[in-house]
Structure formats: structure tokens, C-alpha cells
C-alpha positions in Angstrom: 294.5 -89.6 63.5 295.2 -86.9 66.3 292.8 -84.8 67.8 293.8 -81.5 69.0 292.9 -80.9 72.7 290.3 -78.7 72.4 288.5 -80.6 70.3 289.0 -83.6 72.1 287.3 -81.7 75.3 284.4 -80.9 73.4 284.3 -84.3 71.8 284.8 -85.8 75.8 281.6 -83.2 77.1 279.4 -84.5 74.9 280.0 -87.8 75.2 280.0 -87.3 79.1 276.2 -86.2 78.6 275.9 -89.5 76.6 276.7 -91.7 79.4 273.1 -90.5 80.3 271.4 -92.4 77.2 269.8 -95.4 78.3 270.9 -99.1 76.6 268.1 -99.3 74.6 269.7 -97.5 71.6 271.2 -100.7 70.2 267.5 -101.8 69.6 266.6 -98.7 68.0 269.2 -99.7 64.7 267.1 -102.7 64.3 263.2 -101.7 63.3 260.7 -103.5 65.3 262.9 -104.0 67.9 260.7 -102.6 70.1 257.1 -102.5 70.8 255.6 -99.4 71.8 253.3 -99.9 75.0 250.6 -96.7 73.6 250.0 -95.1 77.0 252.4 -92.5 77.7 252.7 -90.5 81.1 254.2 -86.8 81.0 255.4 -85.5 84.5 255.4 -81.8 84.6 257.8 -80.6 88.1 256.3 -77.7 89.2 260.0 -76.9 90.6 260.3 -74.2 94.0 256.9 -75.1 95.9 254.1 -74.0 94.0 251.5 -72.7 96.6 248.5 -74.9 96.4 246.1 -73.0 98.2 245.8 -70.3 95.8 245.6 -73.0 93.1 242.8 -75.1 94.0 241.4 -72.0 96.6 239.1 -73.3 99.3 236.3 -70.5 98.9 234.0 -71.0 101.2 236.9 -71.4 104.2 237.1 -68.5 106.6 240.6 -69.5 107.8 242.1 -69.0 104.1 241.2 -65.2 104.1 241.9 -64.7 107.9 245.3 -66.2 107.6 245.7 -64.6 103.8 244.4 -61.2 103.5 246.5 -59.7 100.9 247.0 -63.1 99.1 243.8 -64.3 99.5 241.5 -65.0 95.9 238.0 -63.9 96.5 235.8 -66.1 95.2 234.1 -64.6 92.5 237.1 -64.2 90.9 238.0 -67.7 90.9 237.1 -70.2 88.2 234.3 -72.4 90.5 235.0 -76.1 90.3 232.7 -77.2 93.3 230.5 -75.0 95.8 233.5 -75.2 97.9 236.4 -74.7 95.8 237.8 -73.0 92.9 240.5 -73.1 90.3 243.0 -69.8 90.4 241.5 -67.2 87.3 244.6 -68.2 85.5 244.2 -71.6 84.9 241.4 -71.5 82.5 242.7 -74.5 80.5 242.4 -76.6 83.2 238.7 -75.4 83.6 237.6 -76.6 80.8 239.7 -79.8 81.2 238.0 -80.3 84.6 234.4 -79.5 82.6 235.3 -82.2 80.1 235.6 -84.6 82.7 239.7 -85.1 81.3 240.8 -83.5 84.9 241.5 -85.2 88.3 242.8 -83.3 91.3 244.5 -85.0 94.4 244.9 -82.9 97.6 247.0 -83.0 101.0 249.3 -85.1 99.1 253.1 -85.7 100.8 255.1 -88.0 103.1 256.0 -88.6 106.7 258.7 -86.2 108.2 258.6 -83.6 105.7 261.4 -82.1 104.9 260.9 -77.9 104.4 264.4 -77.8 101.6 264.0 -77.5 98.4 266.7 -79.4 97.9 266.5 -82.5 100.4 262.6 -82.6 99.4 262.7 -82.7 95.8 265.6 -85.4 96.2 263.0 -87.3 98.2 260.1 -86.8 95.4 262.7 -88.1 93.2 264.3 -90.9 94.3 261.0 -91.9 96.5 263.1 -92.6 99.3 261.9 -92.2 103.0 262.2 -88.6 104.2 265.4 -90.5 106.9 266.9 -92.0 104.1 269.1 -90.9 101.5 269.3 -92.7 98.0 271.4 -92.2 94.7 268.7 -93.4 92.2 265.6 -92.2 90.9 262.1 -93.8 91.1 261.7 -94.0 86.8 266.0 -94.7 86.7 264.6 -98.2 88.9 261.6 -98.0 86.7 264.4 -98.2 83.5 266.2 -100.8 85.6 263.5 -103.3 86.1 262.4 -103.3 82.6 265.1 -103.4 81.1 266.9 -105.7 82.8 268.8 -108.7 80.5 267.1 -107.8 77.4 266.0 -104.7 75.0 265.1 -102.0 77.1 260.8 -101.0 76.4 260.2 -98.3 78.0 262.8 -95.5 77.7 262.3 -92.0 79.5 263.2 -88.8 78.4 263.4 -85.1 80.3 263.1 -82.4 78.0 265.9 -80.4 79.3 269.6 -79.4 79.3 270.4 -81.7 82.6 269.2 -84.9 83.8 267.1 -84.9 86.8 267.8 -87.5 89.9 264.3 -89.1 89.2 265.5 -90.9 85.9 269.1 -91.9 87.0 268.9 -95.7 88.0 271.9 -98.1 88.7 272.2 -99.5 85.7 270.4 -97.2 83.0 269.4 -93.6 83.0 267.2 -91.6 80.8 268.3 -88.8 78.1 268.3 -85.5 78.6 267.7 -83.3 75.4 265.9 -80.1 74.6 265.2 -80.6 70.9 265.7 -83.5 68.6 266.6 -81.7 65.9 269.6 -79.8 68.2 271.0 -82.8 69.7 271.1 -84.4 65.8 272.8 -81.4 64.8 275.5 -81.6 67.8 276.1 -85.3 67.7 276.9 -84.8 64.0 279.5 -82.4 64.6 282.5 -83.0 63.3 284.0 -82.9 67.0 281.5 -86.0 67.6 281.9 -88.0 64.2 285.4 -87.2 63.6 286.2 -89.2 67.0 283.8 -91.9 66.3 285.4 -92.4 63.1 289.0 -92.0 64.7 288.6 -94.4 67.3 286.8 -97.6 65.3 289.3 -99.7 66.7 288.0 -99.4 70.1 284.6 -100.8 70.0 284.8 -104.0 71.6 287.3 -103.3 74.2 286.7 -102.7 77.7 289.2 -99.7 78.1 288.5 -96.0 79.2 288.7 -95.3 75.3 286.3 -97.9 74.3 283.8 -97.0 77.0 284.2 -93.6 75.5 283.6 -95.2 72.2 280.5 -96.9 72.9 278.7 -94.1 74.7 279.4 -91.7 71.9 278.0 -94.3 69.5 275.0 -94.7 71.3 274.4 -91.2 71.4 274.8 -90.6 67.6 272.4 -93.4 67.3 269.6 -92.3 69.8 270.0 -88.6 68.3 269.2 -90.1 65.0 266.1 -91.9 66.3 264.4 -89.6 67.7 265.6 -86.8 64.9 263.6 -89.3 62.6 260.6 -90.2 64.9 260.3 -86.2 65.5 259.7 -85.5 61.9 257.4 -88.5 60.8 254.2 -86.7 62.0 255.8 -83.2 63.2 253.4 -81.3 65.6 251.3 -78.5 63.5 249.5 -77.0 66.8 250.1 -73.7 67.8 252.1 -73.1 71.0 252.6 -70.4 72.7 256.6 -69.2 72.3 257.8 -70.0 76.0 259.9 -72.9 77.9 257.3 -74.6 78.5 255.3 -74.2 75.0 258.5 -75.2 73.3 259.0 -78.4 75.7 255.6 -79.9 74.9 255.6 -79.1 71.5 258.8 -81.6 71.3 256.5 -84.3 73.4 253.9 -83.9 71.2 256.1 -84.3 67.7 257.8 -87.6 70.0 254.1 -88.8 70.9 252.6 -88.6 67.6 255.7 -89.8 65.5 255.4 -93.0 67.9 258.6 -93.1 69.4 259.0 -95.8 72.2 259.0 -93.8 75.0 256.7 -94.1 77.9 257.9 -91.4 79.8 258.4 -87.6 79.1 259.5 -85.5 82.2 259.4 -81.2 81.9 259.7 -78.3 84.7 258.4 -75.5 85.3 259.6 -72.5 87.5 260.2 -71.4 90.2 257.5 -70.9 91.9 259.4 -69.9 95.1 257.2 -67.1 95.9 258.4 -65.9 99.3 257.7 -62.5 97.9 255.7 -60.9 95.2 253.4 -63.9 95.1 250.5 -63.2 93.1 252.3 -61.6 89.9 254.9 -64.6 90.0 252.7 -67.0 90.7 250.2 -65.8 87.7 253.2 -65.4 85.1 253.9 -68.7 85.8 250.7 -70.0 85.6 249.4 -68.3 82.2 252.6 -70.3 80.6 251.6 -73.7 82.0 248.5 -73.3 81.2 248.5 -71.7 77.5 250.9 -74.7 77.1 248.4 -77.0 78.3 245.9 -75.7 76.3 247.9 -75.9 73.1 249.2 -80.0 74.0 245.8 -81.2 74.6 243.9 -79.6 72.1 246.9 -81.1 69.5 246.3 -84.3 71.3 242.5 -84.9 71.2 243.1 -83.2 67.4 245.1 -86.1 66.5 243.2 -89.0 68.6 246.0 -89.8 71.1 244.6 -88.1 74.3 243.5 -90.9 75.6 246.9 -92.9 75.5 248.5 -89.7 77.5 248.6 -88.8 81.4 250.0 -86.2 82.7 250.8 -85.5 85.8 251.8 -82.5 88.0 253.8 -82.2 91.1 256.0 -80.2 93.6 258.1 -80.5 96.0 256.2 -79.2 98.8 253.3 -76.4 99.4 253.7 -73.5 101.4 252.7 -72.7 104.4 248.9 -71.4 105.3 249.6 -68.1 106.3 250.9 -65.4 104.2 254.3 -63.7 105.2 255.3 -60.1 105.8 256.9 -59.9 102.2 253.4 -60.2 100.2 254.4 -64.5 100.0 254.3 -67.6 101.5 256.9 -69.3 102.7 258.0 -73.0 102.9 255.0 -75.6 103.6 254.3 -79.6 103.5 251.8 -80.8 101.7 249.9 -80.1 97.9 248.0 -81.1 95.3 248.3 -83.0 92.4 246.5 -82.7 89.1 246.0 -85.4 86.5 245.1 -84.9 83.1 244.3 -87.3 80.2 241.6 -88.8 78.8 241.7 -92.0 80.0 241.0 -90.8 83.8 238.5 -93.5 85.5 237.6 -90.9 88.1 237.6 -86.9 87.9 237.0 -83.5 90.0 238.1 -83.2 93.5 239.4 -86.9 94.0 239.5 -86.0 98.4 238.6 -83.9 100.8 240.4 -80.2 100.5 242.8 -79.3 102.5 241.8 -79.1 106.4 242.8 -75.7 107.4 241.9 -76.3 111.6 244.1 -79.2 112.5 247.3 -78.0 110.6 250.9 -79.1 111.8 252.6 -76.1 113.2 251.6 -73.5 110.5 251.4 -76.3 107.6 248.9 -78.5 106.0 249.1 -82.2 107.4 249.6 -84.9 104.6 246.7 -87.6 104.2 248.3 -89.1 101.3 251.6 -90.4 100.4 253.4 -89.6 97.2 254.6 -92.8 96.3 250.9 -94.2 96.4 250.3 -91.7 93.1 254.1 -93.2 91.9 252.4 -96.8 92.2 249.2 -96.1 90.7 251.2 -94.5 87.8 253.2 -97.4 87.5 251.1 -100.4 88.0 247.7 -98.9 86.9 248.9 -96.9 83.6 252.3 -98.1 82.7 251.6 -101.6 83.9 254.4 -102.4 85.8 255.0 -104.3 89.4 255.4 -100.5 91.5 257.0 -102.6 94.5 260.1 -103.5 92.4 260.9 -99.7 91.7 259.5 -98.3 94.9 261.5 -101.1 97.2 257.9 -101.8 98.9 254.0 -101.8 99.0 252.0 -98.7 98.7 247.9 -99.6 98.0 247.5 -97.7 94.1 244.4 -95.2 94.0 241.6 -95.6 91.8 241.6 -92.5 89.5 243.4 -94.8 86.5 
């Protein structure tokens, strides 16, 4: 059968994105395959350097209004968390998580050498490398590697997104990117997509350029119809707000309760590069996390599956402590993370907030490193040896 070229080159696009689906999509043609683990962690990548000091605002600190007075919160109109600190008016969700006792907040968290590009430090976040070193995998693509490794892949990953980020790219097996199971059914069963797959049967067991193709596509047409069925066997019924973010978590939450074998769900949110016009960016951008937040964990704790879900935020860096001439902040170092679920073994302020007298140059100093929260994420709550995926030892925290 011939294919015309333009429908080969749309048949040849999608199947370049398939080369992206991990090798665990044979298993999924033969129920019971695979055993889901029940905990679940969903990374949220607050993506351009969310500014954590009018997150988690340090009220009761003179040098955060003397270095910030146009940016800085006064503190009645923050949402009090401790005598000391309190959450930005925005995040009200989060509030009432933190009330619950289903919030944990991690400060001055970072790595040695920072690295003040967005590009250059989110590649280190992703690939956990040192901040001298420069790898081609990500930390859950090595997470995918090691489990997977010489038998039926367990724990599959998925970003809920258009593109696959570093983070899930391993050497052997990557993650899938998709934005909505229903779509991605609807595109692999194009006739572009089938039409091929039927065309070139011949193929399957060779090792040629054709074959590869083959395989990939046939993978693809089989993961899109896994997760099209595990999306509709217990379809979310919560009510979301109608935004990126809203949409994204919607899509983990149909995934989560429809038990598909995935351990990791990855989403972004952005950008919160707020060199100028800080507050109203900031605030836009924190009403849609958190009405999305709101939404997933009341649907969660509605259904009973709170406690088998993480969820954990990060960014690339912070900015720095002083406001800037354009109403923003500019570049900084070191954040906060929060952690949300209900199976947190400690809550609240986890450390010390931010110390705003012995800062490094202009930024926050680091007191934490990153890949400590990466090892207690993957030894304490997906239950995995974190020195095999993060290439050496960092001690895991206690808040799992």
C-alpha cells in the first residue's frame, strides 16, 4: 500500500512523539500484568522562579519590608500560618490544607553553586545533576530505568502536557507526554496512524528504520488505548475550575481514581518570571493553582484516595530579596517547597524561614539540598533505592 507524503509526515510526527512512551505498554495488553504500587506522587513545576518570599511572607521580619516596599505583604493581609509567617491572601486552599494538618512546607531549599538561568537551573532540578556537571537524563527517566530494568516496567510516569520534560527522559525508557486521554485516543486512531500500522504488519519483528517505526507506533496506539479506558472507568465528577491547570489535574484525578499504574504524574505552571508587574502576575497565577488545588483535593479525600497522593511543588530558583526598579524581583537562589497529601508524617513549617541577615550577595543562602526532597520522595513514598537514580547518597527527610 502507498502512502502519500503528506500523510506519511504526519503518520512519522506522531510516531516521533511515541518514541517517548515508555516499554511498559506491552504489559498493559495483558491484564494483571502489572501491580499498582497505590501511592502516587504528583509534581507540580512552578516553571520561571516563583518568588517565595511573598509566598510563605516572613511577617514579623523588618528586612522584608525595608528591602520590599512596594512588593512587600503586610501582614494583616496575609493568611497567618505561624506568629512569624504567613501564607500569600491568594492561596487560601493551601490554608486550609495547612489547618488540616494535609500541608508541609520546606524552606531555603537549593544546591551548591547556583546557577541564576532559567534554563541551566531547571536542567539541574531536572536531571539532578551537580550545578558543574551537565547530564542528558532526568532524575524519574533513571527512576523509569532502574525499575524497569529486564522485566515489565511498574511504575510508569506521565507529564500532562504537549512536550516531554528533561526530568522523565532516562537512557533506556522515558515517560509519555499527553494532555488528554481521550485526545491522544482520538489521534492515534487516525487513519494517518492506523492506516500505517496496518500497511506496515510485515515489519514487526525486524530491526530496520521501518520496524522501529513500527513498534513505536504500536506502542503508542496501545498505551493511548490504556489510559483512554482507565480514564473512563471512574471519570472525575469534581468541579474544576476551566484553566490549564484545572484541566491538567482533572486528567490526574480521572488517571488516579480509574487505577491506572502510574506512580508519577508531572504538570507546570507559569511563568512566574515576574521581573516586572509582580504582584498582579504573581496573584493570577496563584488563584489558578490554587482553585485547582482546591478542586483535586477535595475530589480526592471525596473519593478516599488522598492519602495514597503526594504532591509536591517546586521551582527552579527564588528571586532575589530585594525588589527591583520595575515593581519585581529579579533572579534569586533558593525556595520553598510545599508538600501536600494526606499521608504527611510531619506538617507546618518543616525549618527555619528564610534568614534574611546572612544572605549571599543579594540572595537567600541554601540550607537544604534538592535532591535530599528527590530521595525522600523516592525511597520514603515510592519505595525505591534513591542512590540508584540520583548516582549517590543524600540522608531522606522525615516529613514522609
Amino acid at each position: 500500500m502507498l502512502i502519500k507524503r503528506r500523510t506519511f509526515l504526519k503518520t512519522a510526527s506522531l510516531a516521533t512523539a511515541s518514541l517517548w512512551v515508555p516499554r511498559f505498554l506491552q504489559a498493559h495488553a495483558r491484564p494483571g500484568a502489572l501491580t499498582p504500587k497505590g501511592r502516587v506522587l504528583v509534581l507540580l513545576q512552578l516553571s520561571g522562579g516563583n518568588d517565595g518570599l511573598n509566598t510563605v511572607i516572613p511577617t514579623r521580619n523588618d528586612i522584608y519590608y525595608n528591602e520590599r516596599p512596594r512588593l512587600g505583604l503586610p501582614r494583616h493581609e496575609t493568611l497567618e500560618l505561624t506568629d512569624e509567617a504567613g501564607l500569600n491572601p491568594a492561596l487560601t486552599a493551601l490554608k486550609n490544607l495547612y489547618d488540616a494538618g494535609d500541608l508541609a512546607v520546606l524552606h531555603n531549599v537549593g544546591y551548591p553553586n547556583p546557577d541564576r538561568s532559567h534554563f541551566r537551573s531547571m536542567d539541574i532540578w531536572h536531571t539532578a545533576s551537580p550545578a558543574d556537571e551537565y547530564w542528558t537524563t532526568g532524575w524519574l527517566g533513571r527512576y523509569l530505568d532502574a525499575q524497569c530494568a529486564g522485566q515489565p516496567c511498574q511504575a510508569p510516569v506521565l507529564e500532562i502536557d504537549d512536550t516531554l520534560s528533561l526530568a522523565l527522559k532516562g537512557a533506556q525508557r522515558k515517560g509519555l507526554a499527553l494532555q488528554e486521554p481521550r485526545q491522544l485516543h482520538q489521534t492515534a486512531h487516525s487513519p494517518y496512524f492506523t492506516d500505517y500500522i496496518a500497511a506496515q504488519g510485515s515489519h514487526e519483528h525486524d530491526d530496520s528504520p521501518v520496524g522501529y517505526l513500527y513498534k513505536t507506533m504500536a506502542e503508542t496506539l496501545s498505551s493511548a488505548d490504556y489510559l483512554f479506558e482507565k480514564s473512563r472507568v471512574k471519570p472525575s465528577t469534581g468541579t474544576y475550575p476551566n484553566t490549564g491547570l484545572g484541566k491538567h489535574l482533572k486528567t490526574v484525578a480521572s488517571l488516579i481514581l480509574g487505577d491506572a499504574e502510574t506512580s508519577v504524574y508531572y504538570v507546570s505552571l507559569g511563568s512566574f518570571d515576574t521581573h516586572i508587574n509582580q504582584e498582579n502576575q504573581q496573584t493570577r497565577l496563584f488563584k489558578e493553582l490554587n482553585d485547582a488545588l482546591e478542586a483535586f483535593a477535595a475530589e480526592l479525600k471525596a473519593q478516599g484516595r488522598w492519602n495514597d497522593v503526594l504532591v509536591a511543588t517546586f521551582s527552579e530558583f527564588g528571586r532575589r530579596v530585594a525588589q527591583n526598579a520595575s515593581g519585581g524581583t529579579d533572579h534569586g537562589t533558593a525556595n520553598q517547597m510545599f508538600f501536600m497529601g494526606g499521608g504527611l508524617k510531619q506538617k507546618g513549617l518543616l525549618n527555619e524561614l528564610p534568614d534574611l541577615e546572612n544572605l549571599d550577595q543579594g540572595d537567600l543562602r541554601f540550607t537544604v539540598d534538592f535532591r535530599q526532597v528527590y530521595a525522600t520522595l523516592l525511597e520514603r513514598w515510592l519505595g525505591v533505592d534513591a542512590s540508584e537514580v540520583l548516582g549517590a547518597t543524600f540522608t531522606p527527610l522525615e516529613f514522609v
